[in-house]
N, C-alpha and C positions, 0 to 999 in steps of 0.2 A: 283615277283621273280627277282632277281637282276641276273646279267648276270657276263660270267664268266670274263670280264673286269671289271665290276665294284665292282666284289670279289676282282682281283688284286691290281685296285686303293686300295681300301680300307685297303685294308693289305699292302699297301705299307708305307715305311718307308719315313720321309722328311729329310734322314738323306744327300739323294744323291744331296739334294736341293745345294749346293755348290759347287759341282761339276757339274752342270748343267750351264755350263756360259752362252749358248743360250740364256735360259730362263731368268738368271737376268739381260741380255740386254735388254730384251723384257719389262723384268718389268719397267726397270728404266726409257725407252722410257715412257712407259703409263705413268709410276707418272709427267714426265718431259713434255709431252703433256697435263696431266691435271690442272698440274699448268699453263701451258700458257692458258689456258681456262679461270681459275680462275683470273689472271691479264685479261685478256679482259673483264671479267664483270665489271668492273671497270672503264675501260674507257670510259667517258662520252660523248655522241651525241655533235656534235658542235653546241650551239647556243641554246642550255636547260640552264635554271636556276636550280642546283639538287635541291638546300633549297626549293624552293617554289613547286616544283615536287613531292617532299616528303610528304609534307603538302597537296598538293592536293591527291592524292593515296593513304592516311591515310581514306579520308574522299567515296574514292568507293572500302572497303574491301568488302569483301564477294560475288563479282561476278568471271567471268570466271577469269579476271583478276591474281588474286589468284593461279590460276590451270596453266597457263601460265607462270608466275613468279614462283611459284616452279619447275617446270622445267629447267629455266632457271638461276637458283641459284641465283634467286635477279636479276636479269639484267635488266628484264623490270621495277622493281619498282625505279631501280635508271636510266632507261633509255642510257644504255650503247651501245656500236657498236655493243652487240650481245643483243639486247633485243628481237628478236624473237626467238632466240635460234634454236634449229632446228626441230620446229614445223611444220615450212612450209615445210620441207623435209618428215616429215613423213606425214604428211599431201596428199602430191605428191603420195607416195610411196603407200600409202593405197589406193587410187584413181586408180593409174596405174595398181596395182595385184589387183581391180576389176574387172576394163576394159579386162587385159588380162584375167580374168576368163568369160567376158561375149560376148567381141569382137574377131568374128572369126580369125580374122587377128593376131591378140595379142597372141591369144592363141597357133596359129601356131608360131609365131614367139619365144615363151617361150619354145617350142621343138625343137627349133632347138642347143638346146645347150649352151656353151659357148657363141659362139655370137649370138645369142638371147639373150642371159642375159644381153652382153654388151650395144645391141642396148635397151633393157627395159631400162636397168641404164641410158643410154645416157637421155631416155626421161622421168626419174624420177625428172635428174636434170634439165631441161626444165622448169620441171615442179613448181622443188624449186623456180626457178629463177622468173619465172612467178609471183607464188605467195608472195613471197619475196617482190617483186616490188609495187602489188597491197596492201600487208596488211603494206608494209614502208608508201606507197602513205597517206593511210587512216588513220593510225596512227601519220604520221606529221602533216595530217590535223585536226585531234582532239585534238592534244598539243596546237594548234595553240588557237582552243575555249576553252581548258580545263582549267575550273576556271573563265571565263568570269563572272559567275553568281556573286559569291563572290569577285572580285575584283582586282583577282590573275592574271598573266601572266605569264605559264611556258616557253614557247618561247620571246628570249630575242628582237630577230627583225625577226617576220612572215611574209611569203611574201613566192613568187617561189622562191628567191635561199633558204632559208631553207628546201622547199619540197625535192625541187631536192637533195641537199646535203643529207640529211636524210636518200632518196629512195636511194641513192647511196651508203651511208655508211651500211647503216641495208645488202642490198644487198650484198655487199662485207664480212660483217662480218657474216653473215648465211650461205654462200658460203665457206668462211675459216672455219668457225667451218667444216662445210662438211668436207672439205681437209682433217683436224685435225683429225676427226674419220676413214679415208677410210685407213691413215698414222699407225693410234694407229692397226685397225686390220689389217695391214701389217706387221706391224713391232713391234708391240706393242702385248697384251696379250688380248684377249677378242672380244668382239664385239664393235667397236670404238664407234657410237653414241649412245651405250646404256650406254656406261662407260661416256660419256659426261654429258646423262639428268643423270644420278645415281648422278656423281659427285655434279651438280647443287641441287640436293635436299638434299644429306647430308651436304653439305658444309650448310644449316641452321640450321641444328642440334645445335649447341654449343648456337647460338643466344636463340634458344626455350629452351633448358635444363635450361640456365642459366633464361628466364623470369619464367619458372615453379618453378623455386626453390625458387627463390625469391618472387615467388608468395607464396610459401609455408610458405618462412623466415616471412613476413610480417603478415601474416595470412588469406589474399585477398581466398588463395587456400589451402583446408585442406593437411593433411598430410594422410589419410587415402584416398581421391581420385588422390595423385598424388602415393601412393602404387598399389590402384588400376590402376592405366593406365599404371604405370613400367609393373603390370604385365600383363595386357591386351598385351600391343605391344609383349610381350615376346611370350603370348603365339600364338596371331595370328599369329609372325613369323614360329613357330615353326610348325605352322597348313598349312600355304604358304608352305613351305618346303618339308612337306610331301604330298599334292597333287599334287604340279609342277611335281613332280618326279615321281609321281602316273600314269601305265600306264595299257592297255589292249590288252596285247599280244596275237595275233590271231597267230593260227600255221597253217605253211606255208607247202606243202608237195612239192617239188621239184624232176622229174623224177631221176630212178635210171639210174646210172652212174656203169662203169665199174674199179672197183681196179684193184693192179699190180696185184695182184693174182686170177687175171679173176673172181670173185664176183661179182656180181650186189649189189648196197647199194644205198637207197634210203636218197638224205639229207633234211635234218627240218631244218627249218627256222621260225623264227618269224617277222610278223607284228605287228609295236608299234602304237599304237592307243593312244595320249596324253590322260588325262583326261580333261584337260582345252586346248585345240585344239585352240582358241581364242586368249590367252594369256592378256594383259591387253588392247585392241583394245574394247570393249564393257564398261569399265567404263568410258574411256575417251572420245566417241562419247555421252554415257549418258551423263554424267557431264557436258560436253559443250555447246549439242542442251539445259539443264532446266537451267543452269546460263546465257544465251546468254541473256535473258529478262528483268534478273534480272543486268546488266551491262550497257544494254540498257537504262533505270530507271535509274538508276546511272548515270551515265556519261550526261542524260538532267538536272538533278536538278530539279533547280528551275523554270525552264523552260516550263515546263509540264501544262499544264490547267486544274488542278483538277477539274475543272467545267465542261468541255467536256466531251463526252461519251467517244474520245479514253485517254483523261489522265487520268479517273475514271480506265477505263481497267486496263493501266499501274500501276496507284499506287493498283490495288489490284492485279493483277498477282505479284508483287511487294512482297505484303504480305503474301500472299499463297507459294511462291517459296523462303522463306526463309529457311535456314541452321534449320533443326529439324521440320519445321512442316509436318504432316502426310501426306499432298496433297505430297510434294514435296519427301518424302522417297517413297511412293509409284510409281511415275511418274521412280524414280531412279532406281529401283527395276525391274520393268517394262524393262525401256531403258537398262538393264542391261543384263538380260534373249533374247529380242531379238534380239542385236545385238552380242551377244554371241552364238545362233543359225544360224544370217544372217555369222557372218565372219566365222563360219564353215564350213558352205555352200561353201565359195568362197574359202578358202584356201585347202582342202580335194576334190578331184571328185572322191568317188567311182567307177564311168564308169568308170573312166580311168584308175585307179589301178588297177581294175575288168580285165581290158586291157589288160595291161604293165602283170599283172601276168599269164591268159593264153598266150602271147605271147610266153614269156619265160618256160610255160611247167608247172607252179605253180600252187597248187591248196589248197585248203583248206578240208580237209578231212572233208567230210559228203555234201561239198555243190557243184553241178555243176558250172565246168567253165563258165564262161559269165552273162549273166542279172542273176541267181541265186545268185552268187558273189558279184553281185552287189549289190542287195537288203539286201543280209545277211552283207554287211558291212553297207549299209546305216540304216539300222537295229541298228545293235551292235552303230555304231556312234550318233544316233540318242539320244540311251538310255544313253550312258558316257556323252554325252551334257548337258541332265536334271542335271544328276549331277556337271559338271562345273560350270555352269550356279549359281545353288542353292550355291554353294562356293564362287563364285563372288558377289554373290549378298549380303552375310555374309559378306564378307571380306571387302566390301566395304560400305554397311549401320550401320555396327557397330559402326566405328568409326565417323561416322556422327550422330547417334545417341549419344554419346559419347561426341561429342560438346555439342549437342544442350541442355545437361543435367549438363554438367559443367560446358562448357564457357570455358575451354580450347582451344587454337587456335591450334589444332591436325595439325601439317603441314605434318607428315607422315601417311593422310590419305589414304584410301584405295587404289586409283590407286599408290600416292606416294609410298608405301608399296610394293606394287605387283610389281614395276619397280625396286626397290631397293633389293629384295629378291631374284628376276627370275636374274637379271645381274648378282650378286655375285655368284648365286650359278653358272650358266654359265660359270663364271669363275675361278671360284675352278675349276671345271671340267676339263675346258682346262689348267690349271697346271698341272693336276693331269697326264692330258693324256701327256702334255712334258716331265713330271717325268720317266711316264711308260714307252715313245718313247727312250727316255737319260737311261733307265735302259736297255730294249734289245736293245741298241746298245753297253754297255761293254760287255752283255752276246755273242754278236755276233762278237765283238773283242776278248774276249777271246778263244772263239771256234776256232777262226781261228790262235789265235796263237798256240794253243794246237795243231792243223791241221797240221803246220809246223813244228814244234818240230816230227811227225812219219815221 
């Protein structure tokens, strides 16, 4: 049941959109922040060959790789000053709101408000930074071997000052991306690093439409499976859209209070209970723990000892963890469902809700204040999970299946999707609500001049 602001959004008009100057400052920030994004993926590491870079990263598609550079809107594949994108920042982030949900200290420090939050932030980016450094380190060092087998040198002169330079640059330009997003939702319209990775994954749109078509022009790709995948995408959006927004409202009874006219009146409230509580944090720890082996494989070559017991391993975990076969949709499937249970766990603490609501005098008609509250949310929560869970696990085996039947290179796979769907609609949202905000504020201009006028 939609709520009596999102009756109003909705029946609002976008006619006040022009008279909202706020807003189209706010916008014109973001589109002008994401074009500087889009110029820094482009500028290229110092002391990379791109030509021969190219050619090497042609030849290890289909590992994490992949999942990384869509994120990063191509940056890693052409190895720019943001080729980590801001992975290591969420990376950090989802580490830290563990911690604080499992370390006493953390968790106290998250109650204390504001600055708790500050100092969490503080050590989120510690933490970018941290990691930033370590996965620059190791990734200069693998340009350094990368292609050794074959003949190639993507490093034009290897050695410690390329490392260093590299750890230096990747650093600084994962750390300005930050800035860039902390700016856009300051000042800008949205949530900044979600409008960052969005930007990076649509920004390959035009590249894929235009090889499917051409795949189509040629005859490589029928016309009747690129009809079907138009309408696939359409429809899973549409399917994304309507569970994101899918929630389960538990009613709240709040003690009566006293009106002017000496009445007792008891107020309702609701608790929103998402249905996908998770959000896209379960496809993407999947997707990374079953390609991390499969990258691994990749990046040795020819190096490997198929003769061995451990290169035998690798060349067939190899095989089994490729794009469509059943071992590996399975495994997906799997990582999908529990880490879409685990990060509900960590993000939601019924005790504590159970808490926060008898402190304040809250209760839920039928169920006693305290540990009853509790068990009947972790109850209700437990049951909406199954069903996230089972939507994720859809939304994201499909279009993997979907390759592995075509051979189309689906770049807006399942997580790609779920990032691209949950940001925009986010951001509709917060338009909608500056609209609503710039609407009663003429209705409350005008009341007051009509005020002055008796």
């Amino acid at each position: 049941m939609a709520s009596r602001a999102d009756n109003i959004a909705s029946n609002m008009s976008l006619a006040n959109f022009s008279k909202a100057t706020e807003l189209r400052q706010r916008i014109w920030f973001t589109l002008g922040a994401l074009i500087v994004f889009r110029f820094l993926s482009f500028v290229p590491l110092p002391g990379v060959n791109p030509q021969i870079l190219s050619t090497l990263y042609d030849q290890t598609r289909g590992g994490v790789l992949d999942l990384f550079n869509t994120f990063s809107g191509g940056s890693l594949e052409r190895m720019s000053l943001i080729a980590l994108g801001v992975m290591p920042y969420i990376t950090a982030s989802i580490v830290v709101q563990m911690a604080a949900a499992l370390h006493p200290t953390l968790a106290a420090m998250k109650k204390e408000g504001a600055t708790g939050r500050q100092k969490i932030n503080q050590y989120t980016r510690y933490g970018t930074v941290f990691l930033t450094a370590i996965q620059g380190y190791f990734l200069a060092t693998g340009l350094e071997t990368f292609g050794a087998a074959s003949g190639m040198q993507a490093v034009v002169e290897p050695g410690l000052t390329f490392r260093i330079g590299a750890v230096i640059s990747l650093v600084g330009g994962t750390m300005f991306l930050l800035w860039l997003g902390e700016q856009i939702t300051a000042r800008g319209i949205g949530n900044g690093v979600s409008l960052i990775i969005m930007a990076g994954i649509v920004a390959q749109f035009p590249t894929f439409a235009a090889n499917m078509f051409e795949g189509g022009r040629t005859g490589s790709i029928s016309a009747f499976i690129i009809v079907g995948f138009i309408i696939m995408v359409v429809a899973l959006i549409l399917f994304i859209c309507f569970v994101e927004r899918a929630q389960r409202r538990l009613l709240i009874q709040n003690p009566k209070r006293a009106t002017q006219r000496g009445m007792m009146q008891a107020d309702r409230s609701h608790l929103p209970l998402k249905l996908n509580t998770a959000g896209v944090i379960p496809p993407i720890f999947a997707s990374s723990l079953l390609l991390l082996p499969l990258t691994i494989s990749q990046f040795a070559g020819n190096s490997v000892d198929t003769g061995s017991t451990a290169g035998g391993f690798i060349v067939t975990l190899n095989q089994y963890l490729q794009h469509g076969q059943p071992i590996y949709m399975t495994l997906y499937a799997i990582g999908i469902i529990f880490f879409a249970f685990f990060y509900t766990a960590v993000v939601f603490n019924p005790e504590e809700t159970a808490e926060n609501l008898k402190k304040n005098g809250g209760f839920i008609p039928g169920i006693r204040p305290g540990k009853r509250t509790a068990d009947y949310l972790d109850y209700v929560l437990t049951r909406i999970t199954v069903v996230g869970a089972i939507y994720l696990t859809l939304v994201c085996v499909i279009p993997e299946y979907m390759i592995a039947q075509t051979g189309i290179p689906l770049f807006l796979g399942g997580t790609s999707l779920l990032i691209v769907v949950n940001v925009t609609v986010d951001t509709i949202s917060q338009v909608q609500s500056h609209l609503l905000a710039h609407q009663y504020g003429d209705l409350i201009k005008k009341a007051k001049l009509k005020g002055r006028k008796r």
